[in-house]
VOBA-1610 file (N, C-alpha, C; in pm, whole numbers, padded with zeros to 5 digits, always signed):
BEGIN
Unk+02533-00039-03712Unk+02465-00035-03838Unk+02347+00064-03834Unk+02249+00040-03747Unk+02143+00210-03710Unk+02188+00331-03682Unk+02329+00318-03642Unk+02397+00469-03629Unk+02377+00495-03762Unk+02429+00473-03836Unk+02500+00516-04001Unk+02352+00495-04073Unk+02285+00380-04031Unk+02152+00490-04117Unk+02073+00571-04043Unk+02089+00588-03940Unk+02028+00741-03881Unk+02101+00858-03952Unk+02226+00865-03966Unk+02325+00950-04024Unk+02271+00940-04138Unk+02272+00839-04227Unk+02202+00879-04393Unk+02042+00974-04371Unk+01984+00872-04278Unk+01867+00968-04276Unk+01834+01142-04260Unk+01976+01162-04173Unk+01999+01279-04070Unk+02033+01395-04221Unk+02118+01320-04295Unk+02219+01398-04367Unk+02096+01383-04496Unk+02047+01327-04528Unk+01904+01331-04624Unk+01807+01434-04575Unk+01771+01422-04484Unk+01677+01542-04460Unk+01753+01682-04488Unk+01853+01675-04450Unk+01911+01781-04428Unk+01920+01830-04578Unk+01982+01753-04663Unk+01989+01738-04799Unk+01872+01810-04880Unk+01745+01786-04821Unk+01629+01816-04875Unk+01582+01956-04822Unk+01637+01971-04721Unk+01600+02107-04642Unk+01653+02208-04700Unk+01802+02191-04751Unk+01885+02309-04774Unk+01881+02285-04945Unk+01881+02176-05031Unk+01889+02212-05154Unk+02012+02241-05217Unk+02117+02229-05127Unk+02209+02299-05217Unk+02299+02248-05229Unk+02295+02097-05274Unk+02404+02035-05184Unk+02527+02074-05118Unk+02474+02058-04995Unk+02541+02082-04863Unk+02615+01979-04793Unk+02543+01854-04804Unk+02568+01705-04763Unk+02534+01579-04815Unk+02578+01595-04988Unk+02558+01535-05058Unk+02672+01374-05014Unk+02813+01461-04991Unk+02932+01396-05019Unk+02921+01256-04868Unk+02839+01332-04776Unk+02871+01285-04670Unk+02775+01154-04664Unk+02648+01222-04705Unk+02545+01086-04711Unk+02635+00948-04808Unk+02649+00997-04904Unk+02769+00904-05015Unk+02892+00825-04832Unk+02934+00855-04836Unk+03037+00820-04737Unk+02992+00777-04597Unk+02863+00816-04556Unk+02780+00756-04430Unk+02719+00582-04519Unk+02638+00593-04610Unk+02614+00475-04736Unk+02745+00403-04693Unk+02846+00419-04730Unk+02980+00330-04728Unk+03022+00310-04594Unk+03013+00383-04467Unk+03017+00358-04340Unk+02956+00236-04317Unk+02824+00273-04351Unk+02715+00127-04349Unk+02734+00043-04417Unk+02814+00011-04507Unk+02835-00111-04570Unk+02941-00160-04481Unk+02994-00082-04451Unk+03154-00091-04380Unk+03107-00179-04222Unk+03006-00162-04181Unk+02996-00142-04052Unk+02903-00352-04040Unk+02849-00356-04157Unk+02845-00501-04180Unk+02936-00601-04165Unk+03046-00563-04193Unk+03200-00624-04210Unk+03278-00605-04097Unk+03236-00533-04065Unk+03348-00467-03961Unk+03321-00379-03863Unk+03325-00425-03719Unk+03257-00427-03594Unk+03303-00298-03543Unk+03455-00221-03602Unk+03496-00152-03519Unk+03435-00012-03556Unk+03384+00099-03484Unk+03332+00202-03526Unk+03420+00303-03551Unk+03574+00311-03471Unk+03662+00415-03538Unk+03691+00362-03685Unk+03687+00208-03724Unk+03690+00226-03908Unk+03642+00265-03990Unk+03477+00244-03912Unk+03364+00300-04022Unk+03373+00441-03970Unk+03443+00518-03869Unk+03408+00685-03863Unk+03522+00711-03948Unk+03652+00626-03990Unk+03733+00706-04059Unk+03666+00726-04178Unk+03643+00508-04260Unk+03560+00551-04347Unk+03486+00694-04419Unk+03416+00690-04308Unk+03296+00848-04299Unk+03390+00937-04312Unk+03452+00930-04267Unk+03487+01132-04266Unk+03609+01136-04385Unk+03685+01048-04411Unk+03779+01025-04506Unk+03736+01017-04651Unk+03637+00943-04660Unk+03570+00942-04778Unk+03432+01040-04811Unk+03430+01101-04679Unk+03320+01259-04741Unk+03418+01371-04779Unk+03495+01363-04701Unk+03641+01472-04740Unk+03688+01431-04890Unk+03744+01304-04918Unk+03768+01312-05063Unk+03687+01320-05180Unk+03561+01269-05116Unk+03437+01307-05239Unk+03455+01446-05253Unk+03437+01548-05150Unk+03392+01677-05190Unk+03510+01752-05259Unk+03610+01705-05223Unk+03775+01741-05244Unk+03762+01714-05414Unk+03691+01605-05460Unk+03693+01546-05586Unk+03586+01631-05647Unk+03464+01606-05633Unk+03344+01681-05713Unk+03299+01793-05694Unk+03312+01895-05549Unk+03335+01986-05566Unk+03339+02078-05696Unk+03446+02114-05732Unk+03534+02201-05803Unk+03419+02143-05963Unk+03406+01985-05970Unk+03362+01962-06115Unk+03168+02020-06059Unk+03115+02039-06008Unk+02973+02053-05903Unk+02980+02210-05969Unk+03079+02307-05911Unk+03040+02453-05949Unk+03062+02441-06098Unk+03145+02358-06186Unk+03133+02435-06293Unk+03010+02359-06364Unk+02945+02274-06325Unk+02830+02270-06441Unk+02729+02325-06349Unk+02698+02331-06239Unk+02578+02399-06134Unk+02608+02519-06193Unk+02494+02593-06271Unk+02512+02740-06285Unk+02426+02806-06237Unk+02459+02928-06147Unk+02302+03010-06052Unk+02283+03134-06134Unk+02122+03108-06139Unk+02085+03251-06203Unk+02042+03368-06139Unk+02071+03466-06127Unk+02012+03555-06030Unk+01904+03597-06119Unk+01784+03600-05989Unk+01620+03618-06049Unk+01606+03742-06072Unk+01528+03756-06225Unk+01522+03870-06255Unk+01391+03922-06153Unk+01350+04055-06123Unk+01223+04094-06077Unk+01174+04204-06178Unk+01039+04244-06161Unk+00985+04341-06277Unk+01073+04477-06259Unk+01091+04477-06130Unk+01180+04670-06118Unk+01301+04602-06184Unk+01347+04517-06217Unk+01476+04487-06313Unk+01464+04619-06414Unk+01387+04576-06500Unk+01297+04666-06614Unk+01346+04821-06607Unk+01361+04897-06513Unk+01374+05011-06484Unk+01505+05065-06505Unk+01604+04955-06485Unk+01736+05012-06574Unk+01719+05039-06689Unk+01792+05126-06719Unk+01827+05202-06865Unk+01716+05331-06916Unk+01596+05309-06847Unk+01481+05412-06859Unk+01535+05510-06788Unk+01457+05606-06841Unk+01506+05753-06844Unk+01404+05819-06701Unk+01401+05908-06627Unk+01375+05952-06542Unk+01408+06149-06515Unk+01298+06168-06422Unk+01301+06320-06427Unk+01344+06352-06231Unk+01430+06437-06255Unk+01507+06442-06134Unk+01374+06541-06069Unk+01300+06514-05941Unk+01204+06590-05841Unk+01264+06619-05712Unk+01320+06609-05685Unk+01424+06685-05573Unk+01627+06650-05594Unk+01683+06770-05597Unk+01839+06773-05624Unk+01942+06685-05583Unk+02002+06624-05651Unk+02112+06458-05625Unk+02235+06558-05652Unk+02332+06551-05543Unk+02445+06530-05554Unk+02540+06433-05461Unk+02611+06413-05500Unk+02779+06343-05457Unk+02712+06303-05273Unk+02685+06386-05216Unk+02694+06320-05054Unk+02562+06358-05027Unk+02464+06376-05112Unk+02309+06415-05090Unk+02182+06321-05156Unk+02159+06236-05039Unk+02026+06151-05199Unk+01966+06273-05263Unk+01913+06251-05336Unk+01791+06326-05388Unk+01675+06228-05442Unk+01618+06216-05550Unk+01431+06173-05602Unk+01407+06233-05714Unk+01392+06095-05789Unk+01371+06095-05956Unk+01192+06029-05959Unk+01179+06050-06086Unk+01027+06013-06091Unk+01069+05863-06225Unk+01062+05783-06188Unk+01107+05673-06322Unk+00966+05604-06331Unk+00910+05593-06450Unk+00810+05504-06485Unk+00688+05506-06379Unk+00656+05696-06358Unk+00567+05706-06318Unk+00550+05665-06134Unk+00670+05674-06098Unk+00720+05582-05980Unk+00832+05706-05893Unk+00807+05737-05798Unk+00938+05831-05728Unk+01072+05742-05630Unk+01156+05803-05677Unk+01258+05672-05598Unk+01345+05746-05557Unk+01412+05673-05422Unk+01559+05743-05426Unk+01651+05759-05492Unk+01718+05849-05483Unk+01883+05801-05624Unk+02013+05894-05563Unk+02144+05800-05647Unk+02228+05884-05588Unk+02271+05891-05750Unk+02404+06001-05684Unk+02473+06002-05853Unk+02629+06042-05780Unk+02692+06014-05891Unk+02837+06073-05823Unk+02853+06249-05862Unk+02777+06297-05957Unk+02756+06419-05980Unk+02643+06512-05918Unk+02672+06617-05943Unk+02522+06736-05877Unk+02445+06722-06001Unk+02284+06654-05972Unk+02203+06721-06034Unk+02129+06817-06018Unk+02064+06890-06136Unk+01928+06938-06067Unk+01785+06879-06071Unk+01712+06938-06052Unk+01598+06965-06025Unk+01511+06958-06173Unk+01450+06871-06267Unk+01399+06881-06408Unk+01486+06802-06466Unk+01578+06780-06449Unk+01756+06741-06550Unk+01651+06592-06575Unk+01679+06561-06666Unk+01623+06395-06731Unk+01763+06295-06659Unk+01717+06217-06620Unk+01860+06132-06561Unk+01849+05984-06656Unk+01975+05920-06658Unk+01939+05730-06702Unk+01979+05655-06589Unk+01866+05527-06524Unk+01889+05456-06455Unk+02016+05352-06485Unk+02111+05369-06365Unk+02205+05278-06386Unk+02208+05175-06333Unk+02141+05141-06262Unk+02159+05049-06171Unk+02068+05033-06038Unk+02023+04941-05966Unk+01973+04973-05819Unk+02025+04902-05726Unk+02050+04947-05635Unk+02116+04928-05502Unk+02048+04977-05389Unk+01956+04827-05309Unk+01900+04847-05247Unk+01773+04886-05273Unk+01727+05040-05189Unk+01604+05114-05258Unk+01633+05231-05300Unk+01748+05246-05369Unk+01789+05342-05436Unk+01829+05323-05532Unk+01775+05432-05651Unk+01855+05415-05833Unk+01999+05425-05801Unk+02087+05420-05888Unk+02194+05491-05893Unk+02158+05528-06052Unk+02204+05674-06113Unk+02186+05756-06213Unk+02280+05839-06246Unk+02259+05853-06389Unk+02363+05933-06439Unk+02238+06059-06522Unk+02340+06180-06513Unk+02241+06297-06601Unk+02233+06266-06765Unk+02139+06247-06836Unk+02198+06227-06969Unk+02171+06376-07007Unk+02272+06416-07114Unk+02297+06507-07195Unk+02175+06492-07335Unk+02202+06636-07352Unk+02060+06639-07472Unk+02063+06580-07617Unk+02209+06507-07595Unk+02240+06452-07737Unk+02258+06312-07710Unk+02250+06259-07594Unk+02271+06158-07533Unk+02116+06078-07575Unk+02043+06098-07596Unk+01845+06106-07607Unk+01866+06002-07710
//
């Protein structure tokens, strides 16, 4: 009976450490070990218990767990910097970084095209510590 609530305890901390449920299903099924283990002296019942009934919990709620758990990826302020426009300060092409000036700010960037040197670029994206950019055209503005 102190095994299985050391195990709730074990699998609770743990629970609290990681956040994500990780060992939700198991604490649920260690709980029922320990009820199990009142009744019934033998410990391979209460370990099937345990492991049989953390396996079908997660087997069960699982799948219903991701679809209402929804993760947001955190925006940060350089989010902001997509779609702003930028002035190319050293030449980007295809297998060459080059360095845009965006929002007063110099950054790396790649592009799948050659720029030059002045060309106005639009932030597409960032990856890593680098823009990725496209040249906009003068009608593109």
């Amino acid at each position: 009976m102190y095994f299985w609530l050391f195990v709730v305890i074990l699998l609770g901390a743990i629970e609290v450490i990681t956040a994500d449920l990780i060992t939700i299903w198991f604490i649920a099924s260690a709980i029922l070990a320990l009820i199990t283990s009142i009744f019934i002296d033998s410990f391979v019942i209460q370990f099937a218990v345990f492991v049989i009934l953390g396996v079908l919990f997660m087997l069960i709620t699982k799948p219903l767990m991701k679809k209402t758990h929804i993760r947001s990826d955190v925006k940060t302020n350089i989010d902001r910097i997509i779609g702003m426009n930028g002035i190319v300060t050293e030449e980007i092409s295809k297998n060459k970084i080059g360095e845009v000036k965006v929002d007063g700010k110099k950054w790396s960037a790649t592009s799948d095209k050659k720029i030059k040197v002045g060309s106005t670029v639009k932030v597409l994206s960032i990856e890593g510590v680098k823009l990725r950019v496209i040249e906009e055209k003068e009608g593109d503005e």
